[in-house]
PDB file of N, CA, C and O in Angstrom:
ATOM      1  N   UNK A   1     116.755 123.344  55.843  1.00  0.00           N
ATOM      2  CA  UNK A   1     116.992 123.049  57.241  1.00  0.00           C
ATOM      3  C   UNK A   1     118.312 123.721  57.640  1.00  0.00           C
ATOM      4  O   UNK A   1     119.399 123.319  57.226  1.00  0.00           O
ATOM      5  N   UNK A   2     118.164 124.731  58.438  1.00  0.00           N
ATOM      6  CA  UNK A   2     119.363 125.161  58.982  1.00  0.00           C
ATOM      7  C   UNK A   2     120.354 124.102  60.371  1.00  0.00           C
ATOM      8  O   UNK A   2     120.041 123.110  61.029  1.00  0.00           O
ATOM      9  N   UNK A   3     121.407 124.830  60.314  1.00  0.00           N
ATOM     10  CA  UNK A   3     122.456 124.229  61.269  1.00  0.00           C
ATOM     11  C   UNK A   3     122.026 123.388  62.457  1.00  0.00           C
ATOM     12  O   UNK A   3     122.158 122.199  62.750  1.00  0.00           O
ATOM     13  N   UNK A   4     121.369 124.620  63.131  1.00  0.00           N
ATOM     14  CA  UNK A   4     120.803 123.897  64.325  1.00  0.00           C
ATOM     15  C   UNK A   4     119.564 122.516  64.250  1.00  0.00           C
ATOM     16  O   UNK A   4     119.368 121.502  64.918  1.00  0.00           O
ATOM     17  N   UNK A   5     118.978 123.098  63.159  1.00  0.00           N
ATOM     18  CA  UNK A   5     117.682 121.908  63.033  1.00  0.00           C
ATOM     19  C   UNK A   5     118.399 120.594  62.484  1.00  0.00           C
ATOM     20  O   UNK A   5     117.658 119.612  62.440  1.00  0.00           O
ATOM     21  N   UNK A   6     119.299 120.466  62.192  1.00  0.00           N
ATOM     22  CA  UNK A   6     120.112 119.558  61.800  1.00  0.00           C
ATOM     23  C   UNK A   6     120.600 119.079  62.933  1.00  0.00           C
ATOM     24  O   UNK A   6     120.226 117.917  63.088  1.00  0.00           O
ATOM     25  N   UNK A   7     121.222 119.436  63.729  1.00  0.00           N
ATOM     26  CA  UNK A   7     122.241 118.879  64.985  1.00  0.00           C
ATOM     27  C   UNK A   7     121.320 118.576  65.870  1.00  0.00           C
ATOM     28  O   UNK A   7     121.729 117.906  66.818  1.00  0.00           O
ATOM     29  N   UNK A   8     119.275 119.087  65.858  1.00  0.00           N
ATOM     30  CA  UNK A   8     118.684 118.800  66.717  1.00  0.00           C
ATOM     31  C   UNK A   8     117.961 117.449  66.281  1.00  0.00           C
ATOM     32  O   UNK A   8     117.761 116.655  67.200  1.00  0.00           O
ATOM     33  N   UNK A   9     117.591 117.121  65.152  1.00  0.00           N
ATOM     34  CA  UNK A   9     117.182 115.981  64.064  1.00  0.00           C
ATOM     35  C   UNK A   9     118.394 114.271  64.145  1.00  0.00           C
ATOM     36  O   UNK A   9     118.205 113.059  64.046  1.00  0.00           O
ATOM     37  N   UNK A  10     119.749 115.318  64.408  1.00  0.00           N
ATOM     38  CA  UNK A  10     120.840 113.965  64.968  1.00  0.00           C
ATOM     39  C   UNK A  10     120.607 113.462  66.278  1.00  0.00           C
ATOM     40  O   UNK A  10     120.623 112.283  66.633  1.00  0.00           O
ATOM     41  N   UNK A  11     120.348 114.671  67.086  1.00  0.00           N
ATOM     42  CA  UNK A  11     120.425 114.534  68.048  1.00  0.00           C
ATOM     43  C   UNK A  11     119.018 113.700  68.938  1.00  0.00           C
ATOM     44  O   UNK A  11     119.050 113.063  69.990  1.00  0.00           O
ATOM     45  N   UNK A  12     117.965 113.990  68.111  1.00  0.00           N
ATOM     46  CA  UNK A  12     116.975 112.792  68.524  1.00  0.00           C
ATOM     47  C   UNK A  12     116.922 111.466  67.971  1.00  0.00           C
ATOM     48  O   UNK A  12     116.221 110.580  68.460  1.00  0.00           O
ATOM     49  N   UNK A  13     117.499 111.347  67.169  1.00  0.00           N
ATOM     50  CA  UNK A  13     117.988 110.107  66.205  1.00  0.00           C
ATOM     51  C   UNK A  13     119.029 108.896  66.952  1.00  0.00           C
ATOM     52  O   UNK A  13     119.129 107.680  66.790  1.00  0.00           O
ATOM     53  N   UNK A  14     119.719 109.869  67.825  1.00  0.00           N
ATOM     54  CA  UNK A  14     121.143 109.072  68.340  1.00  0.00           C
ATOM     55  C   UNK A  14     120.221 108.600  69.899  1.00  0.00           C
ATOM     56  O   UNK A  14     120.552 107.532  70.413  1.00  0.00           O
ATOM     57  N   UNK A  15     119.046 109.470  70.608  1.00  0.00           N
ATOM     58  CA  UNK A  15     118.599 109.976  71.888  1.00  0.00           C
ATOM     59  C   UNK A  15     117.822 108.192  71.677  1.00  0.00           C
ATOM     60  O   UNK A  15     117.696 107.406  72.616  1.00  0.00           O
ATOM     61  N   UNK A  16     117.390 107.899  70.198  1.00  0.00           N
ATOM     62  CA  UNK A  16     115.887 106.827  69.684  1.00  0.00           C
ATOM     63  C   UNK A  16     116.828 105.779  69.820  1.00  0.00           C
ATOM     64  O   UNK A  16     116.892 105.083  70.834  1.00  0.00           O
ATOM     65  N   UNK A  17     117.539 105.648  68.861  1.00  0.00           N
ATOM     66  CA  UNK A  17     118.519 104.256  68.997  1.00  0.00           C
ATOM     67  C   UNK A  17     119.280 104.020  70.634  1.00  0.00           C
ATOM     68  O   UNK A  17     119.978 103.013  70.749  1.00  0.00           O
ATOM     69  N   UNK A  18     119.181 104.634  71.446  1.00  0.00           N
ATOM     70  CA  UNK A  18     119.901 104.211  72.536  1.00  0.00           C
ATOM     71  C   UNK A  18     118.955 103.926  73.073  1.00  0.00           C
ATOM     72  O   UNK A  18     119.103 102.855  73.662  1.00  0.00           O
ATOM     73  N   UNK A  19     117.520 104.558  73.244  1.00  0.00           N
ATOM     74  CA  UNK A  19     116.662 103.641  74.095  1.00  0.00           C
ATOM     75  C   UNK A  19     116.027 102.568  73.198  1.00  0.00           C
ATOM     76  O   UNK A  19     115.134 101.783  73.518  1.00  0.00           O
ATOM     77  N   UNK A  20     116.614 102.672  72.089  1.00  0.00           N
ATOM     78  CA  UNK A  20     115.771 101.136  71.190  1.00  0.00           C
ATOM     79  C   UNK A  20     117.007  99.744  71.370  1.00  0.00           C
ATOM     80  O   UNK A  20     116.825  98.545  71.159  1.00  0.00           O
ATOM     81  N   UNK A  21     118.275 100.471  71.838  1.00  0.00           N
ATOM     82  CA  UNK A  21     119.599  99.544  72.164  1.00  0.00           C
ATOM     83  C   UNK A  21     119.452  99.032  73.849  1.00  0.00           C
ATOM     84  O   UNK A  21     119.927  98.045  74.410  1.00  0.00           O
ATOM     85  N   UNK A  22     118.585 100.155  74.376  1.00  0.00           N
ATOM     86  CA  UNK A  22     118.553  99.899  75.923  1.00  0.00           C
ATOM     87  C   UNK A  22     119.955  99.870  76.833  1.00  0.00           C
ATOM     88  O   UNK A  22     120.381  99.102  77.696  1.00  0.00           O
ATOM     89  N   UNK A  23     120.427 101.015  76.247  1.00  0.00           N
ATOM     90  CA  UNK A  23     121.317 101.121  77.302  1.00  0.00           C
ATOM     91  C   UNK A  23     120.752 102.813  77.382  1.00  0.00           C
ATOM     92  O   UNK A  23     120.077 103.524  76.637  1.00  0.00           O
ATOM     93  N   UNK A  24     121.500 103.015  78.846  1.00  0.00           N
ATOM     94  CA  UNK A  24     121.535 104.524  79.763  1.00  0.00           C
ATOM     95  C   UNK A  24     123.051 105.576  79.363  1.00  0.00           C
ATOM     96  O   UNK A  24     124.215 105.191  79.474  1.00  0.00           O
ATOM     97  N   UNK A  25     122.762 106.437  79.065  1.00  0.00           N
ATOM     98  CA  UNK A  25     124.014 107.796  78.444  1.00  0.00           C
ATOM     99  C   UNK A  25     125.027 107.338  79.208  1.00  0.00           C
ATOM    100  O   UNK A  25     126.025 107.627  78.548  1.00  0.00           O
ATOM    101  N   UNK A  26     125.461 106.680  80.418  1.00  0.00           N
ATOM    102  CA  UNK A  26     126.265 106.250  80.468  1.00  0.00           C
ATOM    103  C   UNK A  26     127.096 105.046  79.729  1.00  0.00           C
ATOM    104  O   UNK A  26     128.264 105.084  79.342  1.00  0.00           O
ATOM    105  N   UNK A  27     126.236 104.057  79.651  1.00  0.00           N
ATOM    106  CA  UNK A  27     126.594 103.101  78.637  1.00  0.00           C
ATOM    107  C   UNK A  27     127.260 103.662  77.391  1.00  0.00           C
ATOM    108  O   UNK A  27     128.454 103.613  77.094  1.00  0.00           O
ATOM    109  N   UNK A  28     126.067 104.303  76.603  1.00  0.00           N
ATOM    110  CA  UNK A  28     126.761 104.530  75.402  1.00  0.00           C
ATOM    111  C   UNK A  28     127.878 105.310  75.403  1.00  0.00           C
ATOM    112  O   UNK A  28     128.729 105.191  74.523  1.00  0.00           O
ATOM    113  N   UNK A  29     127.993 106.291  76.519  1.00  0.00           N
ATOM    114  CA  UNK A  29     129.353 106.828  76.366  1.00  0.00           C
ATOM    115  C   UNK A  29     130.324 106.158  76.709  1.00  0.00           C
ATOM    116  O   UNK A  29     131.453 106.397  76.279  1.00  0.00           O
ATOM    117  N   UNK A  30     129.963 104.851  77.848  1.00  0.00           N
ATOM    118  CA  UNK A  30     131.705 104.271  77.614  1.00  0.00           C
ATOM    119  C   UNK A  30     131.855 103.594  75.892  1.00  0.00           C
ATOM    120  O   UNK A  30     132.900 103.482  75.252  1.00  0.00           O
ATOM    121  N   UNK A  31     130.717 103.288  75.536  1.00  0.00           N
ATOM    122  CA  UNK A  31     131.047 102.776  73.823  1.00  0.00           C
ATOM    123  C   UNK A  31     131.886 103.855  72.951  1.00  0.00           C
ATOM    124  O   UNK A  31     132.803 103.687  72.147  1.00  0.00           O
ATOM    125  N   UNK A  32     131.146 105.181  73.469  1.00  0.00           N
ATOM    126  CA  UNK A  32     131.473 105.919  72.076  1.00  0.00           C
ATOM    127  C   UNK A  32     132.909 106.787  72.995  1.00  0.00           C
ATOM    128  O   UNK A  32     133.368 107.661  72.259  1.00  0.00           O
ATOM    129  N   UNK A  33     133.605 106.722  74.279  1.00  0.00           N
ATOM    130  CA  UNK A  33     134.242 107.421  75.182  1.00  0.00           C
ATOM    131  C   UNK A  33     134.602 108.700  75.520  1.00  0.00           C
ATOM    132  O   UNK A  33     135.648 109.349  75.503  1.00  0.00           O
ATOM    133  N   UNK A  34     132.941 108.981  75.973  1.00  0.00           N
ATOM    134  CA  UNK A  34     132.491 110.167  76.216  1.00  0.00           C
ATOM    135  C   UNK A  34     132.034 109.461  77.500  1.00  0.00           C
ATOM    136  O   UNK A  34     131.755 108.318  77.862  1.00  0.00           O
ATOM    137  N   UNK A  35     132.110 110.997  78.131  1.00  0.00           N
ATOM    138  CA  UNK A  35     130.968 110.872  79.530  1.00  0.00           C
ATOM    139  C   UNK A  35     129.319 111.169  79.515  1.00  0.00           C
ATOM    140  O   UNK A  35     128.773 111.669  78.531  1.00  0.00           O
ATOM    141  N   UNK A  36     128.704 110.851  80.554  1.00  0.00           N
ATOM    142  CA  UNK A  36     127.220 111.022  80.284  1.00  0.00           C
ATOM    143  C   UNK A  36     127.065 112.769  80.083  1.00  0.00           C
ATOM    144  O   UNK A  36     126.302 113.204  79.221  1.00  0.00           O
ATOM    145  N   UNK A  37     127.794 113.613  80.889  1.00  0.00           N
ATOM    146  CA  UNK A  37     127.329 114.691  80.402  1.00  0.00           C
ATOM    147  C   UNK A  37     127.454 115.176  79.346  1.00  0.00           C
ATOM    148  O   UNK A  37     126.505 115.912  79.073  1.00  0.00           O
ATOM    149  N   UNK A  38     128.568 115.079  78.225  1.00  0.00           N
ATOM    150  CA  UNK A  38     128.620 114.783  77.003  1.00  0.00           C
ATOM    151  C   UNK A  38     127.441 114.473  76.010  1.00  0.00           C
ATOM    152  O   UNK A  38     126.921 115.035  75.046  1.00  0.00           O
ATOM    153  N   UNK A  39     127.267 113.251  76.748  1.00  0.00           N
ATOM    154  CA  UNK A  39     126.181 111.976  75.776  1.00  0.00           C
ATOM    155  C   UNK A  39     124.632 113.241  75.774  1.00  0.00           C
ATOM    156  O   UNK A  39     124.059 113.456  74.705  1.00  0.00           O
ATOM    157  N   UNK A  40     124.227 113.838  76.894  1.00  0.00           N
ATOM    158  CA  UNK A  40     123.445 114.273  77.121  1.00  0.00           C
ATOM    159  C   UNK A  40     123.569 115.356  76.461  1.00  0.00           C
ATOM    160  O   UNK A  40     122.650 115.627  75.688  1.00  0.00           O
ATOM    161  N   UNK A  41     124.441 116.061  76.536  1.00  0.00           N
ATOM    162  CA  UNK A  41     124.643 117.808  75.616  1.00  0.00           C
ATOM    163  C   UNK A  41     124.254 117.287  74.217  1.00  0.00           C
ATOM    164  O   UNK A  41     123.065 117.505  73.982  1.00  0.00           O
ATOM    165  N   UNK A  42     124.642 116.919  73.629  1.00  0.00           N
ATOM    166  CA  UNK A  42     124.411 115.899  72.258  1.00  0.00           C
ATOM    167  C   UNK A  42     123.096 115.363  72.314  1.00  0.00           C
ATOM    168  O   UNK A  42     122.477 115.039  71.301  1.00  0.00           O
ATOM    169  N   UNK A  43     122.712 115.273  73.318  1.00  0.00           N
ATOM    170  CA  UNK A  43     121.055 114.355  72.748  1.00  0.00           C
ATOM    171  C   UNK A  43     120.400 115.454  72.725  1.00  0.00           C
ATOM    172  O   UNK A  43     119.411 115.341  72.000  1.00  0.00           O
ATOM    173  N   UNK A  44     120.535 116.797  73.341  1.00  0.00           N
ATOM    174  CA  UNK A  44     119.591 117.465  73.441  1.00  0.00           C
ATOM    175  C   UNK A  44     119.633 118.673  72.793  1.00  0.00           C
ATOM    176  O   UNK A  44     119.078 119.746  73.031  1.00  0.00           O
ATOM    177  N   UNK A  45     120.394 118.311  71.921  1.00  0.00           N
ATOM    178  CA  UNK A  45     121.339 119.303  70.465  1.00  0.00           C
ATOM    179  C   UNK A  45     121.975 120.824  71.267  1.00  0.00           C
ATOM    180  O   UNK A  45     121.894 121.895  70.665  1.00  0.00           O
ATOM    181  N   UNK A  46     122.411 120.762  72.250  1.00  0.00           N
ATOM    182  CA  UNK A  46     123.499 121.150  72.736  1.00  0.00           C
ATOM    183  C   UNK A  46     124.690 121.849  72.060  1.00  0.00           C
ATOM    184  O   UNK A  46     124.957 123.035  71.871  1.00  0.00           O
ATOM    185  N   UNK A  47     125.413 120.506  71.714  1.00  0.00           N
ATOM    186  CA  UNK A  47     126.431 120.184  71.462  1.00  0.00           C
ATOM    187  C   UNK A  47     125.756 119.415  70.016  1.00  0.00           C
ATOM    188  O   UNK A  47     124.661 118.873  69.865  1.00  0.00           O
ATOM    189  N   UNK A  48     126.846 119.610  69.094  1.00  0.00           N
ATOM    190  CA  UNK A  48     126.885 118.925  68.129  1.00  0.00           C
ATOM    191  C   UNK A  48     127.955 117.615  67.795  1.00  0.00           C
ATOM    192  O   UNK A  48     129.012 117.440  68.400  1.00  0.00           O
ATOM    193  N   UNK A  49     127.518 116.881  66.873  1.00  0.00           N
ATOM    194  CA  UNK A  49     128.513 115.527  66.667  1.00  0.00           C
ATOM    195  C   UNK A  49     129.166 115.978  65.614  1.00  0.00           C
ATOM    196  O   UNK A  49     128.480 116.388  64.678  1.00  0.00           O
ATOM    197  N   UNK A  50     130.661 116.017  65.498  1.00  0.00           N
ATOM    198  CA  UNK A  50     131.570 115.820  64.371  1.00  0.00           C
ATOM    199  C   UNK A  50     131.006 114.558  63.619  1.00  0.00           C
ATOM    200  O   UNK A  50     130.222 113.792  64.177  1.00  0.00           O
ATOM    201  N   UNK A  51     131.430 114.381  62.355  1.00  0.00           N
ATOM    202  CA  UNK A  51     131.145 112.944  60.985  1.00  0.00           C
ATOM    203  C   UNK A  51     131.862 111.960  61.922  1.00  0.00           C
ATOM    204  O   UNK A  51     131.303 111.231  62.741  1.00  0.00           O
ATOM    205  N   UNK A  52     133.249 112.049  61.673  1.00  0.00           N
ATOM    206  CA  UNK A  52     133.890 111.353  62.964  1.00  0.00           C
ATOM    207  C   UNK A  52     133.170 110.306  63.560  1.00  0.00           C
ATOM    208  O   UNK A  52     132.934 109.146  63.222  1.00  0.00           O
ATOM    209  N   UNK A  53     132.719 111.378  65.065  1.00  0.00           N
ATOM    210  CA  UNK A  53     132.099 110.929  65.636  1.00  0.00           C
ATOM    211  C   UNK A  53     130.620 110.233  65.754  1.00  0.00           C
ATOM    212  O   UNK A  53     130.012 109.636  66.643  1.00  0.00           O
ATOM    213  N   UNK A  54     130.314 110.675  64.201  1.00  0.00           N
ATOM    214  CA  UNK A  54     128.797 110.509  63.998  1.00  0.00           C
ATOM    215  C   UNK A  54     129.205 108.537  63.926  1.00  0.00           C
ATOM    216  O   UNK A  54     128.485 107.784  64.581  1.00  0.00           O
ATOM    217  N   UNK A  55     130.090 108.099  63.291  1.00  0.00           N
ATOM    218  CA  UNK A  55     130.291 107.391  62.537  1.00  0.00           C
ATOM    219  C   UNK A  55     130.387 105.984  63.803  1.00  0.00           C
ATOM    220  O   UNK A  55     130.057 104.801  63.716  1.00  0.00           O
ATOM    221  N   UNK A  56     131.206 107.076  65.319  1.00  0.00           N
ATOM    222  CA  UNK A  56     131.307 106.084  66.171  1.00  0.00           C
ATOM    223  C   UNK A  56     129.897 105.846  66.661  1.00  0.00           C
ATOM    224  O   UNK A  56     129.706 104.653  66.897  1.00  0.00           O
ATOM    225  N   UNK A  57     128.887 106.598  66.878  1.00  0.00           N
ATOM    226  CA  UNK A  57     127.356 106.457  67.719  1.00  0.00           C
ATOM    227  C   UNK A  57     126.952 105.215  66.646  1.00  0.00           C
ATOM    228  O   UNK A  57     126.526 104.196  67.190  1.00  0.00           O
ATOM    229  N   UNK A  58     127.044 105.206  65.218  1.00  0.00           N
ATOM    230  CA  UNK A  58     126.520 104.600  64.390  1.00  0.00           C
ATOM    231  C   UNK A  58     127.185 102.912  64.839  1.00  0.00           C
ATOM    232  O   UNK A  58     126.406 101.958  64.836  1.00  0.00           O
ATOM    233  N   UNK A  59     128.026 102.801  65.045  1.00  0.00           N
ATOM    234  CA  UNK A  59     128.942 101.426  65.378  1.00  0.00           C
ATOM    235  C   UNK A  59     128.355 100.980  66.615  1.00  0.00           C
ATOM    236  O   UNK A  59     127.997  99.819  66.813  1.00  0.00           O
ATOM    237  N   UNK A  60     128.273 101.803  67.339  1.00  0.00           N
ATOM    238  CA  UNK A  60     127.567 101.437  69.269  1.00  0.00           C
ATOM    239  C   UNK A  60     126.284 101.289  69.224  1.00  0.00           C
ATOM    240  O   UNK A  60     125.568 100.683  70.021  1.00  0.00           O
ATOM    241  N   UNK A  61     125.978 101.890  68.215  1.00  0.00           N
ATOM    242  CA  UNK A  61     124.039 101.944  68.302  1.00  0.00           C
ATOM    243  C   UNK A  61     123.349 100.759  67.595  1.00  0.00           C
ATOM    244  O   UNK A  61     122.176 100.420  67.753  1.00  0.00           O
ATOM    245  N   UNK A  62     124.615  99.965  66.481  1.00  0.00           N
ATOM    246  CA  UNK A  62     124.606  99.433  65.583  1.00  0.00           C
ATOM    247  C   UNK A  62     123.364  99.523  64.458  1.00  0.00           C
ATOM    248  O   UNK A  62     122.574  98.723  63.956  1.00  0.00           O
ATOM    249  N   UNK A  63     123.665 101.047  64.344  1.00  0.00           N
ATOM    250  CA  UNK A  63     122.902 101.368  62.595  1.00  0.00           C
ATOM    251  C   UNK A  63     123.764 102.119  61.889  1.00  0.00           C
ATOM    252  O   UNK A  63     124.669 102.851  62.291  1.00  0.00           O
ATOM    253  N   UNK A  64     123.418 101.883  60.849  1.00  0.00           N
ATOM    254  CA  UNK A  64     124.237 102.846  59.304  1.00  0.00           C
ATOM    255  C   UNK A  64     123.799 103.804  59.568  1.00  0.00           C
ATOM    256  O   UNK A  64     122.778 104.257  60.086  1.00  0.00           O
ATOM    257  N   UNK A  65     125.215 104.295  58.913  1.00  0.00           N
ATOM    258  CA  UNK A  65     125.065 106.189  58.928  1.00  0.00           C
ATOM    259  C   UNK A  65     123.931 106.982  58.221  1.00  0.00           C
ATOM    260  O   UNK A  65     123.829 108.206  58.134  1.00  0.00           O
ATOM    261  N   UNK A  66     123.084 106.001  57.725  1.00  0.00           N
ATOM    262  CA  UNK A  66     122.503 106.785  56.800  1.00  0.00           C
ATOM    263  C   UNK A  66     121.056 106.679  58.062  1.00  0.00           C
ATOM    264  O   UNK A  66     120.165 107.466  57.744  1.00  0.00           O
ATOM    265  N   UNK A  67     120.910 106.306  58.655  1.00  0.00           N
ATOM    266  CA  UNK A  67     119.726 106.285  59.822  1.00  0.00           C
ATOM    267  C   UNK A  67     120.279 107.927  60.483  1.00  0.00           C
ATOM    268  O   UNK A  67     119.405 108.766  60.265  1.00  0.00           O
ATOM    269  N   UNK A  68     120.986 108.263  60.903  1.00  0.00           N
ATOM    270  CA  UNK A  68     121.156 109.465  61.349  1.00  0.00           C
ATOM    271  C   UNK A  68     121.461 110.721  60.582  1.00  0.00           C
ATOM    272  O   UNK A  68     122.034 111.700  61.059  1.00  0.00           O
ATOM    273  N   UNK A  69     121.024 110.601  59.341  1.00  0.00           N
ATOM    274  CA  UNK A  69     121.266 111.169  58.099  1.00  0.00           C
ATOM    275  C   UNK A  69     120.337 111.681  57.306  1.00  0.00           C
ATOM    276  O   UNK A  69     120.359 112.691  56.602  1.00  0.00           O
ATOM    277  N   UNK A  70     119.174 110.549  57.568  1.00  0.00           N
ATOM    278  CA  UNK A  70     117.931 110.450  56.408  1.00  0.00           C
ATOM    279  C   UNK A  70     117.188 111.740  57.034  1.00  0.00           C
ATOM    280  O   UNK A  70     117.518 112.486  57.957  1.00  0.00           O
ATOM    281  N   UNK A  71     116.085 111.723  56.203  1.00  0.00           N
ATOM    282  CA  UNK A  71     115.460 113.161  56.677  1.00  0.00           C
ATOM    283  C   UNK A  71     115.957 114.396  56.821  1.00  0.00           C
ATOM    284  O   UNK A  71     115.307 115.327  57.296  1.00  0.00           O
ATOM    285  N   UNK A  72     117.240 114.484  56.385  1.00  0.00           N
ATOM    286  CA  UNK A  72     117.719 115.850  56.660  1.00  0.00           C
ATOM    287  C   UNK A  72     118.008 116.319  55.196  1.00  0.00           C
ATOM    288  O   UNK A  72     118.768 115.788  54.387  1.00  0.00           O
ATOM    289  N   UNK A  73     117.298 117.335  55.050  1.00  0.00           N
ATOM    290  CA  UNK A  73     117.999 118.326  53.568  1.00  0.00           C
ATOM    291  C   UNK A  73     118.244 119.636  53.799  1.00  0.00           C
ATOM    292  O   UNK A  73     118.695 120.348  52.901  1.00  0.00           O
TER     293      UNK A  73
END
């Protein structure tokens, strides 16, 4: 799996848990303090997430890091 298929595999992962948390890209970005256009570049593998930051979506979304992790080799 290259770079991008990776950041696009996070990026539907983080897109699942926010509508399984039910909040709107705004929400989660005041959690994670980002703006929605942000939240959105990132869901739509855009933009990629630093570990960092992976670590904050994981706290707001409330799942382990390893949910945004699995499936990827």
């Amino acid at each position: 799996m290259n770079n991008k298929d990776v950041r696009i595999s996070i990026a539907r992962k983080i897109k699942d848990a926010r509508k399984e948390a039910n909040l709107n890209q705004s929400q989660l970005g005041s959690r994670v303090f980002m703006d929605k256009t942000t939240i959105c570049c990132i869901e739509t593998g855009k933009s990629g997430v630093s570990s960092d930051r992976l670590f904050d979506f994981a706290k707001a979304l409330n799942k382990p890091i390893i949910y945004f992790l699995s499936d990827i080799s």
